[in-house]
N, C-alpha and C positions, 0 to 999 in steps of 0.2 A: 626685595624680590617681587612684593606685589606692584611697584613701578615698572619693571624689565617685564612682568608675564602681561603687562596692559597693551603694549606695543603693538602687539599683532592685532587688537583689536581696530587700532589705527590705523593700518596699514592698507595702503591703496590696492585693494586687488579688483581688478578690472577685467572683463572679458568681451570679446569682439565677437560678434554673432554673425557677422559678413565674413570672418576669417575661414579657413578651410580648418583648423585644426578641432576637432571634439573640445566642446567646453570643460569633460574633466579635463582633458590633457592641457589646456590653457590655465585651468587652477594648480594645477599639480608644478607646472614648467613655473608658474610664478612664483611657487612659494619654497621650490627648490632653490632654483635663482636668490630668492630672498634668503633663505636660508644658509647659501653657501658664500653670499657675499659679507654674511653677519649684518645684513641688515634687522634681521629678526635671530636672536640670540638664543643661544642653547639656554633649555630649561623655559619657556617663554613658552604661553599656554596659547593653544591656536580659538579661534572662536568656533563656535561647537555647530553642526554641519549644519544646524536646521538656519542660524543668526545668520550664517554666511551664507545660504542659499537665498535667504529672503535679502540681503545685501544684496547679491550680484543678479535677482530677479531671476536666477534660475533652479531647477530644479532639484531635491534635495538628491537625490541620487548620482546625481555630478559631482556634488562636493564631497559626496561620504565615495565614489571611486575614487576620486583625486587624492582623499586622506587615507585611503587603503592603499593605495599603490609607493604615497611616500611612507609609511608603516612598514608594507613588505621591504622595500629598500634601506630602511633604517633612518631614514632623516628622522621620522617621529614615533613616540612612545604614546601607549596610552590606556588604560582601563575603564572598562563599561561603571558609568555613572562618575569619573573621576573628570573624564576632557583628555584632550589631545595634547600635548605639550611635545616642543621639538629637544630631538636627541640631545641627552647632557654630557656625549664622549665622542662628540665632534670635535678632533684636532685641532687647538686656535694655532695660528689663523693659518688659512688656505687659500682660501679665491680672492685676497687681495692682491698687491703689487706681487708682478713675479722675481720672485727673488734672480739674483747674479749667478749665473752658473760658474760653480768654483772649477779653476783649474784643477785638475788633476795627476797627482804625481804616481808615477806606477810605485808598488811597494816594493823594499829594500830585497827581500825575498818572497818569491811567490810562492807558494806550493801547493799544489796542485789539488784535485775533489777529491774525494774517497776513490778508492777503487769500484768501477762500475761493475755490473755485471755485462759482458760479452753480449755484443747485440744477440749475438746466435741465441741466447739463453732466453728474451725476453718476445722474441718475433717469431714465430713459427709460421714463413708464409706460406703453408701448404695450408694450413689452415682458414686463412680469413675469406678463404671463397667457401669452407665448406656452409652446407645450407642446413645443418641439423640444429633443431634447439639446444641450445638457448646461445648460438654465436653472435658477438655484439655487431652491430653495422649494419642489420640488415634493415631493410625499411618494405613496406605494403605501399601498392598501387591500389584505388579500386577502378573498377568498372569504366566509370565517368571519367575517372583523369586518363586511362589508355584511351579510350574515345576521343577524348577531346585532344589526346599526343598523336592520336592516329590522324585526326582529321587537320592540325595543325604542320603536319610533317606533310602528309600530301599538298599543299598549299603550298607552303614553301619549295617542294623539289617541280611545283607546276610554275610557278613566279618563276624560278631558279634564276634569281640576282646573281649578275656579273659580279658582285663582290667573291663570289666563293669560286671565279677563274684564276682566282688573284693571290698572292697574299696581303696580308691586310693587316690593320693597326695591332701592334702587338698587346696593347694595355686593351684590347675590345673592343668591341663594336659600342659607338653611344647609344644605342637604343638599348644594349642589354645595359651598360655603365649605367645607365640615366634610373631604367627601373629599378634597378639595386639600389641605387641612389635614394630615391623615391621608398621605397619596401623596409631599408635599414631608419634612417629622419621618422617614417611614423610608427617602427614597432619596436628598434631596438634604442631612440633617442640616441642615432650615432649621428653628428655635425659631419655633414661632409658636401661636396660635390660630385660632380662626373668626372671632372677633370683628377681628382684623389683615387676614384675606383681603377684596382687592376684586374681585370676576369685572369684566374688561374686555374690549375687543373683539381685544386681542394687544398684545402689546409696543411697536408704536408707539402704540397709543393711553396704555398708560400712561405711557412716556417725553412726551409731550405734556403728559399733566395735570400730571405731575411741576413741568417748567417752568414752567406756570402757577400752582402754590402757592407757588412760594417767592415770599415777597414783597420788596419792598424794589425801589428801582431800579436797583440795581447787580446783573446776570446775568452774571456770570464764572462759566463749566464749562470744565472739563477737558474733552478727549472723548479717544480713543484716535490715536493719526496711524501708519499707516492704521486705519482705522475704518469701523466702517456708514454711507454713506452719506443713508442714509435719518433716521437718527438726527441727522447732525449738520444737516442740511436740516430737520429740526423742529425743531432746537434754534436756526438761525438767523429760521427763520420767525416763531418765539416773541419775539425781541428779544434773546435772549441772547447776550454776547461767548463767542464760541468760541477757546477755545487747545487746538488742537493738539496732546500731549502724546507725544512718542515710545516707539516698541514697539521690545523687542530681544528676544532670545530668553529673558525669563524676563518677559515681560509689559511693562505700563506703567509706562515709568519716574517712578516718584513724585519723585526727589530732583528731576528734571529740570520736573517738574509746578510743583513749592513754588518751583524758580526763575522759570518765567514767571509764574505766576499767584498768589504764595501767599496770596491772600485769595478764591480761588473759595470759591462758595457749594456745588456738586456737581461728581463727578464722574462720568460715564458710560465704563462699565467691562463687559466682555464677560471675565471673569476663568477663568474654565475650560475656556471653547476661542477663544480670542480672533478676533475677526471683522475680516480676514479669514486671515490668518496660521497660526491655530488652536494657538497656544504658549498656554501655562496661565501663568497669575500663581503666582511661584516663592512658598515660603510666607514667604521674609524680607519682597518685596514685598506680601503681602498683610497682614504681621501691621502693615509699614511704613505702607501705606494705610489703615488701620484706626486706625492714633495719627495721623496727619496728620487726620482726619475727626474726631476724638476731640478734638481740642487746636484746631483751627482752627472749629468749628460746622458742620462742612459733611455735606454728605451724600453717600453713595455710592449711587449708581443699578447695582444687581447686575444684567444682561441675561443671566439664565442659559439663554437660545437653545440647542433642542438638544438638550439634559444629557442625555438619555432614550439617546442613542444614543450610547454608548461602547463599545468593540471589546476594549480591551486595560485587562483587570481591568471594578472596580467604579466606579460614577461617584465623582467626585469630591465631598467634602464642600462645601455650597456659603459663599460667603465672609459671607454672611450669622449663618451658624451661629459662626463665629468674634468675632460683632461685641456685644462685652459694652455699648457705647455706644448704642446704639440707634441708629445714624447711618446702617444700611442698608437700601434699599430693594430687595427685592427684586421683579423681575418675570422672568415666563415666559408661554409657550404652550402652547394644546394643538391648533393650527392646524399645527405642524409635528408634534407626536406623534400627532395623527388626519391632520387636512386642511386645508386654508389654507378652502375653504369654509362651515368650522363659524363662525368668528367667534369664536373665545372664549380668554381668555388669563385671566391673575391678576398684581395686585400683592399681596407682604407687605408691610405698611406697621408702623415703628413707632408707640405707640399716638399718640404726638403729631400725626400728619399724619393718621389716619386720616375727620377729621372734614371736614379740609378737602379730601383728596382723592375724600371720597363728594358733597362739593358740588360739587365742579368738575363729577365723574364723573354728576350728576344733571342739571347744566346744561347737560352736551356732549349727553347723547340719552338720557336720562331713566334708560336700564334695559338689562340685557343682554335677551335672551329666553327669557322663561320655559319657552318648550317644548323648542329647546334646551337649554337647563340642566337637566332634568328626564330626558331623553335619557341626557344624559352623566351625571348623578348616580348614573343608576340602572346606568349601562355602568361608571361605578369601584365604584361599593359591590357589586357582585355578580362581581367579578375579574377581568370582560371587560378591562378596560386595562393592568391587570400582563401580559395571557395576549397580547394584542395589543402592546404594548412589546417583549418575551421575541422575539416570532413577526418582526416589522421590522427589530427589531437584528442577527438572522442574517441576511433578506433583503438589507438596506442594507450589510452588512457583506461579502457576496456579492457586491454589485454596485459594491462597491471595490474589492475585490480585479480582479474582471474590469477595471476601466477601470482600473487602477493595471497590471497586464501589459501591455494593451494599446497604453496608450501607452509603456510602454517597450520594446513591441515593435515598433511604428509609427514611432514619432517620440521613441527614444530619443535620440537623434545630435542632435537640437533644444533636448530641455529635461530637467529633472531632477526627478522627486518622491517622496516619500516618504507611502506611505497615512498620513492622517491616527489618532491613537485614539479620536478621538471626533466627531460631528459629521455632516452630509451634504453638507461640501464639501470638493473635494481644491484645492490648489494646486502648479501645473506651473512651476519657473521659467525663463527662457527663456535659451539657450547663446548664445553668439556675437552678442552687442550686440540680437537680435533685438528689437522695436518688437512690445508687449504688443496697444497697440492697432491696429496694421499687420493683425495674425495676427486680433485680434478682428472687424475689418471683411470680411477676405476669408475667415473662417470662416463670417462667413453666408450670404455668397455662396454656399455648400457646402450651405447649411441646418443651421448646428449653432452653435447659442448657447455663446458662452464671454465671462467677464469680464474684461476689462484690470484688473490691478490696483491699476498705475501711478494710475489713476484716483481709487483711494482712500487716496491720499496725499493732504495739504497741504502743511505747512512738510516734512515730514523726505524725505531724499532717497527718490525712486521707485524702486523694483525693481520690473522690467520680468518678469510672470507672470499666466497664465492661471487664473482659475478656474473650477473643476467643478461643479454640482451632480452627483450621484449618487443620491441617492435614491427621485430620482422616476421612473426608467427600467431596465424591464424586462433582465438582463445580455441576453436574444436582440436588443438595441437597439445595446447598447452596440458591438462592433466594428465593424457597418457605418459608424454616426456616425464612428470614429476613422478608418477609412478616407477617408470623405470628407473630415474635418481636414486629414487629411495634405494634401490638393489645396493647401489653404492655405498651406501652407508650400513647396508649388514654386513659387508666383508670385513 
């Protein structure tokens, strides 16, 4: 053991100081990279931030980000006064040679998911525009980003480019493609191009076309249990057999996956704040998920909802960036990082799908809009989104913390929670047998939106708890609303 933990002591880490990328993020990508190749083996102690700072001539605050951010992600363990040493429940081996994609036999008898619940039962769309606390989705503007949308919109409708007499590229304009591009490489470590990015109209539309490329008549997915709602209601709308697959506190159990379903074609996965739960896919699970999708042909559908808003540290690397198979599909929005009224999201696509997903995506409504996308092109590439991001994450973070005291100054004695680290929803769970949806129904009596989320369960047993949005409401909102909750809780 004291040979194997010496290694990394040896180990060439080097850093470019002409390059463009932050020096933590060049120690951090090195020693990932090293890490996942096995060139630096589990259990193998890392040299301790100050040696390695004076090694690489820079600053000690670089190295100890770089060692905080693969900590947060799981590559490394460690203890104050003990050293850093890398994860010892890293899957051997991963990021070597890619294994043979086994052919695939359909099973002798298929039989089908649990019985779901009825979309009707789980979507109420009279609800998701209403605007009373605490409904999830909603997001804040301030001051400065309407300003700066007002003065970017007059611009653009005074230019008014021949492109918007037109129709136009259906996968988007490269100027939006390019800063997505650009935006996702340095905050969420996703590998991609322009030519990979699809501009969509947000995350359910791409979960939709998804479904609709794969081909073949056999639709076995995964999906999460509990899970998005919305997700698995277009995933049954579509024809596909939905299985179920249970959450524990380190994410979606895969081993549990491969036993109901192990010939599913995808799996729909919400891996860095999980919906609704908000637990992160622990890193064995995700390097796990990644060889199951790698050896069976299937694909993973990354819903990385959110990412933008983490509280505690840096976001997490996304599981995309880890996927040497090409078998990940990533989507996101910028409906929850602006406003759900913009319209506008993105899938990554490996280069194999991208031709058939720009058809689907041309067939369902021809095109995003071009004056929109020229808006926001011109709001990333001139720093207005980083500065709006930075400016939300304090607000949103603020207005956790207020409803996280609150209700456990209100209605501690009822239920239990812990602010989430990332995301714009909290979950409250409920003391003494209380009935999730009892508390949901006579909260609106009150006027205050809350989600059962007993409700987004299927097969795995229910725990009975409330969800929050938070970020779309003012903290001068937030105590009155929990006031009124409480009412809920004396009937």
């Amino acid at each position: 053991m004291k040979n194997r933990q010496g290694w990394a002591d040896l180990y060439a880490f080097r850093v470019d100081r002409k390059g463009d990328a932050p020096l933590f993020r060049q120690i951090y990508a090195q020693m990932r990279a090293a890490i996942l190749s096995r060139a630096l083996r589990a259990g193998a102690k890392l040299p301790s931030s100050r040696e390695l700072a004076v090694r690489l001539a820079v600053s000690r605050t670089a190295v100890v980000a770089a060692y905080e951010q693969l900590l947060a992600e799981g590559y490394v363990t460690g203890k104050t006064g003990a050293g850093t040493y890398i994860a010892a429940d890293l899957p051997e081996p991963f990021a070597g040679a890619r294994p043979r994609q086994k052919k695939r036999t359909p099973p002798a008898g298929k039989a089908r998911a649990p019985s779901a619940q009825p979309a009707r039962e789980v979507m109420d769309v009279t609800v998701h525009s209403d605007n009373r606390p605490f409904n999830p989705g909603r997001t804040l503007v301030d001051a400065r980003t309407v300003a700066l949308w007002r003065k970017l919109t007059a611009r653009s409708l005074r230019s008014f480019n021949p492109e918007h007499l037109g129709y136009c590229d259906p996968q988007g304009t490269i100027a939006l493609r390019s800063n997505v591009c650009d935006y996702l490489r340095a905050a969420r470590a996703v590998r991609c191009d322009p030519e990979q990015v699809v501009i969509t109209a947000g995350t359910q539309q791409a979960i939709d076309i998804v479904i609709r490329i794969l081909g073949g008549p056999d639709k076995d997915v995964w999906v999460e249990d509990p899970g998005y709602p919305l997700t698995h209601a277009a995933l049954m709308a579509a024809g596909a057999t939905v299985h179920p697959v249970p959450v524990d506190d380190k994410g979606i159990n895969v081993k549990a996956g491969k036993r109901l379903a192990p010939h599913a074609r995808a799996a729909f996965v919400t891996p860095s704040h999980q919906f609704p739960t908000g637990v992160q896919l622990a890193m064995p699970r995700r390097l796990e998920l990644l060889a199951w999708a790698r050896e069976a042909g299937a694909w993973i559908v990354e819903d990385d909802y959110a990412s933008e808003f983490r509280y505690g540290g840096r976001p997490l690397a996304s599981l995309q960036g880890l996927d040497d198979g090409e078998r990940v599909v990533y989507i996101g929005t910028l409906n929850k990082a602006l406003f759900p009224g913009l319209r506008l999201g993105y899938a990554v696509l490996p280069p194999s799908l991208v031709r058939a997903f720009v058809t689907a995506r041309y067939l369902m409504d021809r095109q995003p809009s071009t004056l929109c996308q020229s808006i926001v092109a011109d709001f990333m590439e001139e720093g207005h989104f980083a500065a709006h991001i930075r400016r939300m994450r304090a607000a949103y973070q603020d207005q956790r913390d207020t409803l996280v005291a609150a209700l456990r100054r209100r209605l501690g004695d009822h239920l239990s929670v812990d602010p989430p680290d990332q995301g714009m929803h909290l979950v409250a769970y409920l003391r003494r047998g209380l009935s999730d949806r009892v508390i949901e129904r006579a909260a609106r009596e009150q006027g205050v939106i809350v989600k059962a989320m007993s409700r987004m369960y299927v097969a795995a047993p229910a725990r009975s708890a409330l969800m929050f949005g938070f970020s779309g409401y003012p903290r001068q909102t937030i105590g009155p609303a929990i006031a009124r909750l409480a009412k809920a809780f004396e009937k």
